[in-house]
N, C-alpha and C positions, 0 to 999 in steps of 0.2 A: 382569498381576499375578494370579495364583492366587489363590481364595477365601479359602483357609489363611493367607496373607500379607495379605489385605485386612482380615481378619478381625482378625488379633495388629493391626495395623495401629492400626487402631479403638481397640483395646482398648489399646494402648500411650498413645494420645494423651488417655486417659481418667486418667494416670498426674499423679501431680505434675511440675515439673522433675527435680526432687532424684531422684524413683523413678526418672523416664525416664532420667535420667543413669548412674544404676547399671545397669537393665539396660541399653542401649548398652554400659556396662566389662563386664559379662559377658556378652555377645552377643560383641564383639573379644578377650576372653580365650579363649572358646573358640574362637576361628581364629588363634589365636597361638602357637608353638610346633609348627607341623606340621609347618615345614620347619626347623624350629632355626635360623632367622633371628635371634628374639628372643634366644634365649640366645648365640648368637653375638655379638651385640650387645653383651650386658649385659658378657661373658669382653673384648671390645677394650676398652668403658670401663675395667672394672677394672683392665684391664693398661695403658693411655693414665696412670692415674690412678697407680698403683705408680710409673709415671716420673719424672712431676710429681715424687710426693712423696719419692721418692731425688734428684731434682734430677740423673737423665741424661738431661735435653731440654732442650734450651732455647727459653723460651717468647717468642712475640713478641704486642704487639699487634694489639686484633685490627684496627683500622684499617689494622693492615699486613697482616694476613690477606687479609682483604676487596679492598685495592689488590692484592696477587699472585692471587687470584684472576680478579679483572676483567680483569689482563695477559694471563692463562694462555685466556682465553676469547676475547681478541680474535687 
């Protein structure tokens, strides 16, 4: 570990929860969207979720999820 790292380090743990909590969400905000994963991400929900709510999918439980996938794995 680097000085510079041991250093924030220190001084991070010196933080409340609540503070340390927010930076962590802006320490992972800035490494998010580098490779357009996130927003990739965010464009299938919205589009999963448009189906739902025109009702062209049909939804199963998820206990049946869960058993098709357990099948698919063995």
């Amino acid at each position: 570990m680097s000085t510079q790292l041991a250093t924030l380090e220190a001084e991070e743990l010196k933080l409340s929860p609540e503070d340390r909590v927010l930076l962590v969400d802006h320490v992972l905000a800035s490494l998010r969207g580098q490779d357009g994963v996130e927003e990739a991400w965010g464009a299938e929900i919205d589009r999963r979720l448009a189906e739902v709510e025109a009702g062209t999918v049909d939804l199963i439980p998820v206990e049946q999820a869960v058993q098709h996938a357990r099948q698919a794995l063995l």
